[in-house]
N, C-alpha and C positions, 0 to 999 in steps of 0.2 A: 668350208673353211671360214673362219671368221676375217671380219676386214683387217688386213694389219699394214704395213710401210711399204706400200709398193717396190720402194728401192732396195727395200733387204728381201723382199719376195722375189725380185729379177734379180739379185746376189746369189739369191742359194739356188737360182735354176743356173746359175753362168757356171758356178763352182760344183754341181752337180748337187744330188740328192744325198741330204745328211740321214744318216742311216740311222738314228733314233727317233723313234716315233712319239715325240712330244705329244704332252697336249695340248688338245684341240680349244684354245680360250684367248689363243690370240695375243698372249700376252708373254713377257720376256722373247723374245725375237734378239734381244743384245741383254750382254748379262745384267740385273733388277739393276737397281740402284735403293738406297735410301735410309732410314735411323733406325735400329733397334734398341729398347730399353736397356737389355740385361748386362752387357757390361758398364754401364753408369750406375742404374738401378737396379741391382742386382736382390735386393730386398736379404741379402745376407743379415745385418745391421739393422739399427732401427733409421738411420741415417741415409739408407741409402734404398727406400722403402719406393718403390714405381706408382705414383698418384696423378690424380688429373689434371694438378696446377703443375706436375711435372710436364707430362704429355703437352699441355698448352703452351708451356716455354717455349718448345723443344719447335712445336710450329712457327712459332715467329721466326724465332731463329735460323732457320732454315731458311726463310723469308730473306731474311735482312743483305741489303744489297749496298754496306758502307764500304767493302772491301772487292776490291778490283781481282777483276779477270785480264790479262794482255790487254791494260790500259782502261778497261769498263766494268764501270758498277756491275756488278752478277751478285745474286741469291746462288745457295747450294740448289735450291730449289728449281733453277734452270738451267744446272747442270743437271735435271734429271734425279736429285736426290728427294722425290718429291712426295714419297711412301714414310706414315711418321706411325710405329708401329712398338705397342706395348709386347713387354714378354710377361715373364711369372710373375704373380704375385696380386692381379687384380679379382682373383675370386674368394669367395669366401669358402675358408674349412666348416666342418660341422665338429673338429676337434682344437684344439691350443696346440696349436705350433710355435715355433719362433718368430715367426715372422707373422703371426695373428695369434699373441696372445691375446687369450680371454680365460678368466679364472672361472666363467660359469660353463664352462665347457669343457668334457674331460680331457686330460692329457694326453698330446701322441706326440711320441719319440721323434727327434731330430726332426725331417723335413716329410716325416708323416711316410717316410715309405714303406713301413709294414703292409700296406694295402687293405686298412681296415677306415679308411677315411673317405670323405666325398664330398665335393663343391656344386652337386648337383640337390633341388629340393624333392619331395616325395613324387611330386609328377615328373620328375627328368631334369628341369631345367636346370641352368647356370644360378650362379649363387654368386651374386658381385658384391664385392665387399665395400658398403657405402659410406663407409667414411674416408674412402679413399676415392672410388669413383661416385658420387651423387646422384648422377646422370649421365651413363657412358651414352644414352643415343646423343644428350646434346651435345655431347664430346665428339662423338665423331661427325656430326654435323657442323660443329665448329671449323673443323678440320678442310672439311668440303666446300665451308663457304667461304676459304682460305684458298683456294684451288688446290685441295692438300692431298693426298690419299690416305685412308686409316687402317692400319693393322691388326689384329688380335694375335692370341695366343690359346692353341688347345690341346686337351690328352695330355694334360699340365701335369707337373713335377711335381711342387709345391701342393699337400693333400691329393700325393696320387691316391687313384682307384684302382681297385681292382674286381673282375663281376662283370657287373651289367654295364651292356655301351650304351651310350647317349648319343649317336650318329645324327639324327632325326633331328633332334630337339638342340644338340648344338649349331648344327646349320641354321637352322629356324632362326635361331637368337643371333645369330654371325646377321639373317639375311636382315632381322627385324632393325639391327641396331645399326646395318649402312655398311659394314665392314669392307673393305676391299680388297683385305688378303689374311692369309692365314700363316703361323706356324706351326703345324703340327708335331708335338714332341711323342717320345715314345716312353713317358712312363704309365701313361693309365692303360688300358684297355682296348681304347679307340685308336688302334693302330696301322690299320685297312687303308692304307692311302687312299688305291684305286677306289675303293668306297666313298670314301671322301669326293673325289674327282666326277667320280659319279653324280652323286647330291648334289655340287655345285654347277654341274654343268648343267643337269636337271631343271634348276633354278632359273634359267634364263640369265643369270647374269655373270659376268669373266671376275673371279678370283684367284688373286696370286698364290699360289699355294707353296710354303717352304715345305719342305720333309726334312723335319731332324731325327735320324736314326731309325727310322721304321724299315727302311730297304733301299735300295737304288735301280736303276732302271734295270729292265729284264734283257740280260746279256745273249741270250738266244733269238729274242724278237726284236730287241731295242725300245719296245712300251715303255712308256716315261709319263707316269697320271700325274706328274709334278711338274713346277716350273726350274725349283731347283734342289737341289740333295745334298746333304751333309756328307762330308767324303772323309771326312776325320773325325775326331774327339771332341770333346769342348778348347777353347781355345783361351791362352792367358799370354799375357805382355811379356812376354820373354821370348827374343829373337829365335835359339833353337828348338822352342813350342810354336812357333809361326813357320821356322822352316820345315819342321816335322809336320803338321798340316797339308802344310805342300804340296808333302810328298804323296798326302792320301791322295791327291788329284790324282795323279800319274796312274795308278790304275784303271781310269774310267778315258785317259786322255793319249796312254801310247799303247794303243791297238790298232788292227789294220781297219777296224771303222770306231773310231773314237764315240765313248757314251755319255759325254758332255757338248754339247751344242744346241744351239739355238731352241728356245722353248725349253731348256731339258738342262741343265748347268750344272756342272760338279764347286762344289761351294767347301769349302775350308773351316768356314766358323764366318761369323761376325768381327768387322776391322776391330781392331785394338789401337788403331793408330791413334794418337791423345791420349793414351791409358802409359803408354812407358815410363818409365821412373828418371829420375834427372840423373843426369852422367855426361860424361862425354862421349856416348854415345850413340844417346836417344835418338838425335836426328837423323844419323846414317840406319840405327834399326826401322823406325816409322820409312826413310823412304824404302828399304830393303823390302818391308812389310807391304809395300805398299804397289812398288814396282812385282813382286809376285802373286798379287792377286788381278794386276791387272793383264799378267803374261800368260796368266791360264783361264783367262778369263773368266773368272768368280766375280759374282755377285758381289759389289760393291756395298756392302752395308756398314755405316758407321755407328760406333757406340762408345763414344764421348758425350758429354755434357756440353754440347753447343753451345750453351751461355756461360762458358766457361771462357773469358775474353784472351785470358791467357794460355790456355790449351789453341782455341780457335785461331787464334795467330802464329803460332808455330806449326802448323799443321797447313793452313790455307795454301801456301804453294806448292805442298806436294799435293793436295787430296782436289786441288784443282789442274794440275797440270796438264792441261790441253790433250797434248798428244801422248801422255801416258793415260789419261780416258780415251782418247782414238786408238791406243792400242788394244784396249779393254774392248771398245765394242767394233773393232773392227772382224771381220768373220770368213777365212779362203778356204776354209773347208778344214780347218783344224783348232780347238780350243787353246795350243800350248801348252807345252808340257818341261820336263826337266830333259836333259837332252845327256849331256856327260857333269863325272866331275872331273879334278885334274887334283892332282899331287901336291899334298901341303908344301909350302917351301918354309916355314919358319921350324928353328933349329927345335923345339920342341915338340915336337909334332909327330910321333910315334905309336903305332898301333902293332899288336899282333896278327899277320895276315898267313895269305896260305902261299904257298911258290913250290916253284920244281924242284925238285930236289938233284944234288949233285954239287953242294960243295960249297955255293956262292957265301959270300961273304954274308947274305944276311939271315942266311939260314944253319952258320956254325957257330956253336958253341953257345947255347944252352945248359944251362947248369943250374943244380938245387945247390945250398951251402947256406947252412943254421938256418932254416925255413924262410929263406927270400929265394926268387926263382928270377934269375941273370937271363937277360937276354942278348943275342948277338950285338956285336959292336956294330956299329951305323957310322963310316966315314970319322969323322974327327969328334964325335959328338962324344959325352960323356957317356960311361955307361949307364945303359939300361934296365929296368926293373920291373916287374907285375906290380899295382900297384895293392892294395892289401882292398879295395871291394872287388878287383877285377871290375872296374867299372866299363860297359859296353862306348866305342866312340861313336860319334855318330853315323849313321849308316845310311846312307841314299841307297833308293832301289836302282836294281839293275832296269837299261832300258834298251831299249830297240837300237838305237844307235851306239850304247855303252854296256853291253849284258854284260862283261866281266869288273863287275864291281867287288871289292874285296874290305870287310869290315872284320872288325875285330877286338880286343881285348884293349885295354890303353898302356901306355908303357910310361913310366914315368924316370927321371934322372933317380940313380939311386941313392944320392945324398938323403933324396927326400923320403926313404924308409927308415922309417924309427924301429931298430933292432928291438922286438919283442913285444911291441904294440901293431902289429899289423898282419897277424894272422901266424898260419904256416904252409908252407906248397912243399910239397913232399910225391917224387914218384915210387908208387909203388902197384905192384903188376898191371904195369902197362897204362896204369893211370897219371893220370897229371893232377893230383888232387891238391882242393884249398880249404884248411880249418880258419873260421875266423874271428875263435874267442865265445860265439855266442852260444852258450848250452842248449838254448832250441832248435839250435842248427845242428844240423848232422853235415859229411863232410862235402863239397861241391867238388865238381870235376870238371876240366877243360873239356871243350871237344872241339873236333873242324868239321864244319857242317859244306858240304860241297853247295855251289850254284843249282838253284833250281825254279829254273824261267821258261814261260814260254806262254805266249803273251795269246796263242789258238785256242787257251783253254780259258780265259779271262782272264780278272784281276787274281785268281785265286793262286794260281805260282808265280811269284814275284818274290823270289829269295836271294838275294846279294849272298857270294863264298864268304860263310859269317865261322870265326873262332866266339867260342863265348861259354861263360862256366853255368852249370847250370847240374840238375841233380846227377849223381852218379847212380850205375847201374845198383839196380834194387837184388836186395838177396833175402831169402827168409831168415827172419832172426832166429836165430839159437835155442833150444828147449832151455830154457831154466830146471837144472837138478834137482832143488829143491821148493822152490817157488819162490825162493828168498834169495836167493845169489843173483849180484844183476850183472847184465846182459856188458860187453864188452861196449857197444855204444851208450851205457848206463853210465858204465865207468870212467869213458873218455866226457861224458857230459856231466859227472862229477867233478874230474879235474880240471875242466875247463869254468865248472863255478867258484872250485874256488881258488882258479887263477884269478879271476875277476872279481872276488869278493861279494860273488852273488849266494844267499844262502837259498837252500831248498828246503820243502817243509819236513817238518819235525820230525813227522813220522817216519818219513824214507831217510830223515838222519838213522834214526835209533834202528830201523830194519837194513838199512844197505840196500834198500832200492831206493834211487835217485831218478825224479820224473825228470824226464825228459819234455813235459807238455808246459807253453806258455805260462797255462793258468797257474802255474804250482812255482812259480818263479817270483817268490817275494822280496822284495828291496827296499820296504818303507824305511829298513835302521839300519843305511849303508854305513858302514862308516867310513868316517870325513875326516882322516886325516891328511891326505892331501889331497890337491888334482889335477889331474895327466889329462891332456886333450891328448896324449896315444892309446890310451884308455878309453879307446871310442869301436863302435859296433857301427857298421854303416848299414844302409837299407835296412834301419830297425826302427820301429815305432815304439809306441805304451799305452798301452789301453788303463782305465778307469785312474786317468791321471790327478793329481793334485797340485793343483797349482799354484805357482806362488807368484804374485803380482809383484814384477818389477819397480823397483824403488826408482829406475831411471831410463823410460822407453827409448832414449839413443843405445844400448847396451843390447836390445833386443831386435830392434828395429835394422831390417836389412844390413845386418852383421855379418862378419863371419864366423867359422866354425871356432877358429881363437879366441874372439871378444864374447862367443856364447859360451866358451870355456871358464876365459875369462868371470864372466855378471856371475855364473855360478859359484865361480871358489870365491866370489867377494861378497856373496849371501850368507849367513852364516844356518839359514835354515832351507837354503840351498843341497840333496843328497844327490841328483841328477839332474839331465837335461835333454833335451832335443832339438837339433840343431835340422831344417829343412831350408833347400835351397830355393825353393816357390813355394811360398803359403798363404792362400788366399783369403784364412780364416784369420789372423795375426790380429788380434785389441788393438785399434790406434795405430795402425799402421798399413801403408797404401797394399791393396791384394795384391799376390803376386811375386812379393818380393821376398827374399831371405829374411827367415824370423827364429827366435830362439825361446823356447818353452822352456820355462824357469822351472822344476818341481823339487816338490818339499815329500814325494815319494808315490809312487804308482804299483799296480796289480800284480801287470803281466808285460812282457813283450811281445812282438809279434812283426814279423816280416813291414818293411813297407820302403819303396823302391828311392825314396824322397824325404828320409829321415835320417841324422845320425845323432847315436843316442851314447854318453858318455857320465861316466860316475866319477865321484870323489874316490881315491885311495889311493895306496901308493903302485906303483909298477912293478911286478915284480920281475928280477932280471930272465933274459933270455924269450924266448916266443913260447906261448899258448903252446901245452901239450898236442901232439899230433894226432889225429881219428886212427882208428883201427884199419886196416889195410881192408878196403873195400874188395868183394869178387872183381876177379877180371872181366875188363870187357871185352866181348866175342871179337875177333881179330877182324878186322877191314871196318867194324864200326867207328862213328865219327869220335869215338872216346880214349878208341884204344891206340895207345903210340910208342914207335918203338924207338929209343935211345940210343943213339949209336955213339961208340969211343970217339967220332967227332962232334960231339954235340948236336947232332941235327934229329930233333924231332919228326919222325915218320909216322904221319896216318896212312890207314889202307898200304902198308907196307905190302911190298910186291905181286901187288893187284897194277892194273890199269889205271886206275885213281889214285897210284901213290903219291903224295905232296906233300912238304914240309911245313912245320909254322917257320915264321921267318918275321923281321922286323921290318915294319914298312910303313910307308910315310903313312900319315891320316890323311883322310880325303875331305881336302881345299877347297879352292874355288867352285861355286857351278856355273854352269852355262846351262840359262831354262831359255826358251826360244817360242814365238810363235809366228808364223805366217801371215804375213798383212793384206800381200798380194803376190800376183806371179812372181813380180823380182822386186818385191820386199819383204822386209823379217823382222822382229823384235828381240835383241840381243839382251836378257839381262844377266850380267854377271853378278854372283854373290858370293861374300864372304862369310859362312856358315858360322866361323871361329872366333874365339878373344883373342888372334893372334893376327900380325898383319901378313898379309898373303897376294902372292903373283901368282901369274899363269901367262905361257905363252898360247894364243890362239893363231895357229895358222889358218888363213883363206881358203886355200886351195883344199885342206880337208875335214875344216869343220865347222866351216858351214851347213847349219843343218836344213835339207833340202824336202820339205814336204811334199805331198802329191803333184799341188797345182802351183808347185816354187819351182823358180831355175836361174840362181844367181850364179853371176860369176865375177870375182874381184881379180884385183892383179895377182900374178901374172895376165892373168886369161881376159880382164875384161874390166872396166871401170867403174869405181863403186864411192858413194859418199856416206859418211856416217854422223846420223845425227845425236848429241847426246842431249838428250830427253832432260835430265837434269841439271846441266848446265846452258842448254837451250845455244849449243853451239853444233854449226857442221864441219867436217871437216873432208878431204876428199883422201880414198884410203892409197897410197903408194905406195906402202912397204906390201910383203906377202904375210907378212906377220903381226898383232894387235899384242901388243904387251898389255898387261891388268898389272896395277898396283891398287889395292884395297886395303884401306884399315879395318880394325874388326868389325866385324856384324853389317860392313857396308857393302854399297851394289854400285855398279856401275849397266846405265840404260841407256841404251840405242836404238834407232832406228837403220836398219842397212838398205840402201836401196844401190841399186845395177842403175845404172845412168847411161853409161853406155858412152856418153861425149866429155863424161867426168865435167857437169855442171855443178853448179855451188846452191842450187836453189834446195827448197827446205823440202823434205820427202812430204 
C-alpha cells in the first residue's frame, strides 16, 4: 500500500473495511480538492479560450493569502485547493474547428465530432497548440516551484478521435511534462480507464486520475482504477441542474455497501459556484450548491476565474467554510446521500401522482372539456389543469430510507391555459392522449409507470412511481388504396399545419400527401401578420436556422418566453423564434442563462427538450385539431385507463396494482444527510423550487441513522445543533425542527448527541 495519513488509515480500520476497491496510488483518501479550467475557460468563444497566461493566473491566485480564514490570512491553497488543472482546448487539431481556426487546414464540423480528426502527430504523440501553450513542461514546472499540483486533460472532445489509441504515448508525454493528474474524458478512443491506471501505476509515480464518463466502479467487485468518477451529465449554473447532478450520486451512495468512498469518489461535475447569474438568489443557490457537494462528499473542484476579485469575494465564505470542508472530508463509513423529500407547502405546487383509489378527494373528478384536461380540486386552491407541454416536475429518486417517491406531470392554475394555443387531451380508448399543434409530432399518451427499486441489484433500478406522457402504443399504419390518399395521421398532420400556418412542400400540396418528416417542413415565408406567444410549440428546436442579430441584446439576453415574443413581433424581419430556458451558446451573453433566437426563417423542426419555438400569425379560435384515436392499450398496461362516472382515473384496473392518478403536492424540501461520527450527522436541508417552502422534521423519526450512527434527540436524549452557515449552536428541545426556506436555499447543520446538552461547537 502506498504511504498515506496514518489518521485516516486507523479511521477506516475503526469504521471497518470500505468495500470498494480503490486504487492503489495513495491518493484521494478524503474527497480531491482543487481548479479546473472548463467552466471559466470553456474555449466555447474566442474569449474564453484556456491559455498558459490563464493557467498562471489562476496559480497565484490560489496562492494569495489577503482574505481571512476564522480571523487568518489563508490561501485557497491551504485549504487544500492545491491541484491547478487545464481542461479542453490545449491541443492542437490537424483540422479548423471553432475553437482552432486555421484557414490552411481543411474544415471539420462543429467541435470536430464526426471522428475523422486527430491531435496526435504521425508517430502518436500529442499535438499542443503553441500559441497558446509555448512551453507546457515550463508551465507545469512553474506550477511545482509554486508548491502547486498540475493537471491535464485526455481522450479530449475538442478534435475527437476515433481509431487508433494513443495509451502509450499519451502517458509518456503526461509523465515527460511533470503532470500530476489526469482527466480522462470519453470522446476519443482511449477510454480503458483500468488501462490507464495500469500505465500510471506502472510508472512509479501516484496520478490523480478523474474518469469522466467512461464507467464507474465494478458493482459486483467494487474495483475502482480511478480516484474519482462522473455520476452525472455535464453540469451548468442552474440550481435545478446542480440538484439533478445530485441526484446521480445517490446511486453509487445508497446501497448496502456504498461505491463512493475513500480513494474512489462519486463526483457530480465541476463546482459552478462563482458561475451564477445575479438575482436575488445567487447566494442561497452557491451555498445550496455547495452545501451538497460537500454532504456526499464530491470532489471539491472549483471553476471560477479566481482573479475574478468580485466573484472571489462573494463566494470566499461559503467555499471556505471550515466545518462545511470538515463535513466534506470527514469519513464514518458512509459518503452521504439524499435521504427523503417532504411535501411542497406553497399553494402552487401541484403535480400529477398515483394513489389508492376509492373516492378521496384528490383523485375525483377528472374531466376532458374543449381539449384542456381538469384535474381534481386540491383544498381551497383554484382549479387545476395539465399544462399544454405536460412538462415532467422534478423528480428525486427513490431511496432506502424513502422508496415511495411519487413524481409526475405538473399541474398548473387553469387561468393560465390559453383556450386554443395549448394543445388538445382528449380520451379515447382507454387513452389519455395529448396533440400539441406540432405536425411532426404524432399524438403523446399519459401513462402511470409503477415503483421500480431495489437497491440488491445496483444503481440500475432506481425508479420513483413516475405519471409522464411519452409515445403512445404503436400500430401499423394503414395500406394506402391507391398510393395517393394519405394515411389518417397524414391528414391530422395536415390540419394541424395549417392550424399553425405552417406550409408543406408543393408537391404533397398538389398530390395530398402531406409529410409528416421534419425535413419537409418549410417556414422561411410565415406570414407576419400578427404574434401570439400562444402560438408556441414547446420542446421544439430548428435546424439550419437563420439568424437575425438583435438590434438590442437586453431583449434577448436572459428573457422570458414574453419579451422573446415580444423582440420578435418588434423586428420586422423577424418570421420566428426560440425561446430556451439554459443556453450556453447565447452571443454576448453569460452561458447558462435564458436566451431567445431571433430568426428571419429556418429548414425544419425537430424535438428538443429545452426549446420553445413560436411564429407570427394570427390564432385561430378554438384548439388544434385532435389526432386520430390511437389502438388501445393492452389492459393493466401503464397507459391504459379506465374513467369512471366519478372522475377517477384507473390504471391496472382490477388487477392488484390498481391506483389512481390523483393531484398531489410537488415534492419540497430534501433532507441529504451524512454521517460524521457515531453520534454525529450532517443535516442539509434544501429547497429544490422558485417557491418558498417548510417542512416539519421530527427527531424521533427522521433522523437518519447510518451503520456506525446512533443518535438520539429529545424526547430520548440530548442533542445540539450547529448551523454551519450562520456559525451558530443551538441546543435542540423541541421533538420537532421546523425548515422555513426561500427558493433555491438550504439550511446546514451539524447534529451532535451530547448527552449532558452542552453548548460547545460539535
Amino acid at each position: 500500500m502506498c504511504n498515506a495519513n496514518k489518521a485516516l488509515v486507523f479511521l477506516l480500520w475503526i469504521v471497518g473495511l470500505h468495500r470498494t476497491n480503490a486504487i492503489d496510488n495513495g491518493i484521494g483518501l478524503t474527497p480531491p480538492r482543487g481548479w479546473r479550467s472548463w467552466n471559466a475557460f470553456d474555449c466555447m468563444t474566442n474569449d474564453t479560450i484556456i491559455t498558459d497566461a490563464h493557467m498562471r493566473a489562476q496559480m497565484i491566485a490560489v496562492l494569495d493569502k489577503s482574505r481571512m480564514v476564522n480571523g487568518v490570512p489563508t490561501s485557497l491553497a491551504e485549504l487544500g485547493f492545491d491541484y491547478i488543472s487545464m481542461d479542453d482546448g490545449w491541443q492542437q487539431c490537424n483540422c479548423s474547428v471553432r475553437q482552432d481556426l486555421d484557414p490552411a487546414l481543411p474544415p471539420c464540423p462543429g467541435l470536430c465530432f464526426g471522428g475523422h480528426c486527430s491531435w496526435h502527430n504521425a508517430s502518436g504523440q500529442p499535438n499542443v497548440r503553441l500559441d497558446r501553450f509555448p512551453n507546457m513542461k515550463a508551465l507545469v514546472d512553474y506550477g511545482h516551484s509554486l508548491g502547486l499540483k498540475v493537471g491535464t486533460y485526455l481522450n479530449n472532445c475538442i478534435c475527437m478521435e476515433k481509431g487508433e489509441t494513443h495509451y502509450e504515448q499519451d502517458v509518456q508525454w503526461l509523465l515527460d511534462m511533470g503532470f500530476d493528474g489526469v482527466k480522462i474524458d470519453a470522446c476519443g478512443t482511449s477510454g480503458n480507464v483500468s488501462h490507464w491506471a495500469e500505465l500510471f501505476n506502472a510508472s512509479g509515480k501516484h496520478i490523480r486520475i478523474e474518469n469522466c464518463h467512461n464507467s464507474w466502479p465494478d458493482f459486483e467487485t467494487g474495483t475502482c482504477p480511478m480516484n474519482f468518477f462522473r455520476s452525472g451529465g455535464d453540469i451548468s449554473a442552474n440550481i435545478g441542474d446542480i440538484v439533478g447532478e445530485a441526484y446521480g450520486t445517490v446511486d453509487a451512495s445508497d446501497l448496502p455497501h456504498p461505491r463512493s468512498g475513500p480513494g474512489c469518489w462519486a463526483y457530480p461535475d465541476m463546482s459552478e459556484i462563482g458561475n451564477f447569474p445575479d438575482g436575488p438568489s445567487q447566494q442561497d443557490e452557491a451555498r445550496t450548491h455547495w452545501g451538497l457537494w460537500c454532504t456526499v462528499s464530491s470532489p471539491l473542484v472549483l471553476g471560477f476565474d479566481m482573479n475574478d476579485t468580485g466573484k472571489m469575494d462573494r463566494v470566499w465564505p461559503i467555499i471556505t467554510n471550515t466545518n462545511a470542508l470538515k463535513v466534506s472530508e470527514a469519513w464514518a463509513g458512509h459518503p452521504g446521500t439524499l435521504v427523503r423529500a417532504y411535501p411542497a407547502t406553497s399553494a402552487s405546487a401541484f403535480q400529477i401522482a398515483q394513489a389508492p383509489c376509492g373516492g378521496s378527494a384528490s383523485t375525483l373528478g377528472w374531466k376532458f372539456s374543449n381539449g384542456t384536461l381538469y384535474a381534481p380540486r386540491v383544498g381551497n386552491n383554484p382549479p387545476l389543469c395539465v399544462t399544454s407541454n405536460a412538462a415532467d416536475a422534478a423528480c428525486p429518486p427513490p431511496t432506502t430510507r424513502s422508496p415511495s417517491v411519487q413524481c409526475g406531470v405538473l399541474l398548473t392554475n387553469c387561468t393560465n391555459i390559453v383556450p386554443g394555443g395549448h394543445g388538445n387531451w382528449a380520451f379515447d380508448n382507454g387513452l389519455v392522449q395529448h396533440s400539441d399543434g406540432n405536425p411532426n409530432d404524432g399524438a403523446k399518451c399519459l401513462g402511470a409507470f409503477p415503483t421500480n427499486f431495489n437497491t440488491s441489484k445496483g444503481y440500475f433500478t432506481r425508479q420513483a412511481a413516475t405519471v409522464k406522457v411519452s409515445s403512445c402504443p404503436s400500430t401499423q399504419q394503414a395500406e394506402e388504396s391507391n398510393g395517393h390518399a394519405p394515411s389518417s395521421a397524414q391528414r391530422w398532420a395536415t390540419r394541424v399545419a395549417d392550424y399553425w400556418g405552417l406550409r408543406t412542400d408543393t408537391h404533397a400540396e398538389e398530390s395530398g400527401l402531406e409529410s409528416t418528416r421534419s425535413d419537409k417542413v418549410a417556414i422561411d415565408d410565415v406570414t407576419t401578420t400578427h404574434s401570439s406567444c400562444a402560438k408556441t410549440v414547446n420542446q421544439t428546436d430548428v435546424a439550419g436556422p437563420k439568424i437575425l442579430p438583435p438590434t438590442n441584446g437586453q431583449l434577448v439576453c436572459n428573457g422570458t418566453l414574453q419579451t422573446c415574443c415580444d423582440a420578435c413581433d418588434a423586428a420586422a424581419d423577424c418570421v420566428a423564434f426560440v425561446w430556451k430556458h439554459s443556453e450556453p451558446y447565447g452571443p454576448n451573453c453569460s452561458r447558462g442563462l435564458p436566451y431567445c433566437w431571433l430568426l428571419k426563417g429556418f429548414s425544419s423542426t425537430h424535438g428538443a427538450a429545452d426549446g420553445t419555438f413560436g411564429t407570427k400569425g394570427q390564432l385561430p379560435p378554438g384548439p388544434p385539431p385532435r389526432p386520430p384515436p390511437g389502438p388501445p392499450a393492452p389492459p393493466g398496461s401503464p397507459q391504459h385507463f379506465l374513467l369512471t362516472a366519478q372522475g377517477e382515473l384507473k390504471v391496472a384496473a382490477g388487477t392488484p396494482d390498481e391506483r389512481c392518478l390523483a393531484a398531489a403536492p410537488l415534492n419540497g424540501v430534501e433532507l441529504w444527510s451524512k454521517p460524521l461520527s457515531t453520534s454525529s450527522v450532517a443535516l442539509l436541508f434544501v429547497n429544490p423550487t422558485g417557491d418558498a417552502q417548510e417542512a416539519e422534521f421530527p427527531y424521533a423519526t427522521d433522523i437518519p441513522l447510518f451503520d456506525n450512527t446512533t443518535l438520539k434527540c429529545p424526547p430520548d436524549g440530548t442533542c445540539v445543533l450547529h448551523d454551519i452557515w450562520q456559525n451558530e449552536n443551538t441546543t435542540v428541545t423541541q421533538p420537532i425542527q421546523h425548515v422555513v426556506l426561500r427558493p433555491y436555499a438550504s439550511a446546514f447543520f451539524i447534529l451532535t448527541q451530547t448527552g449532558d446538552g452542552d453548548r460547545r461547537k460539535p
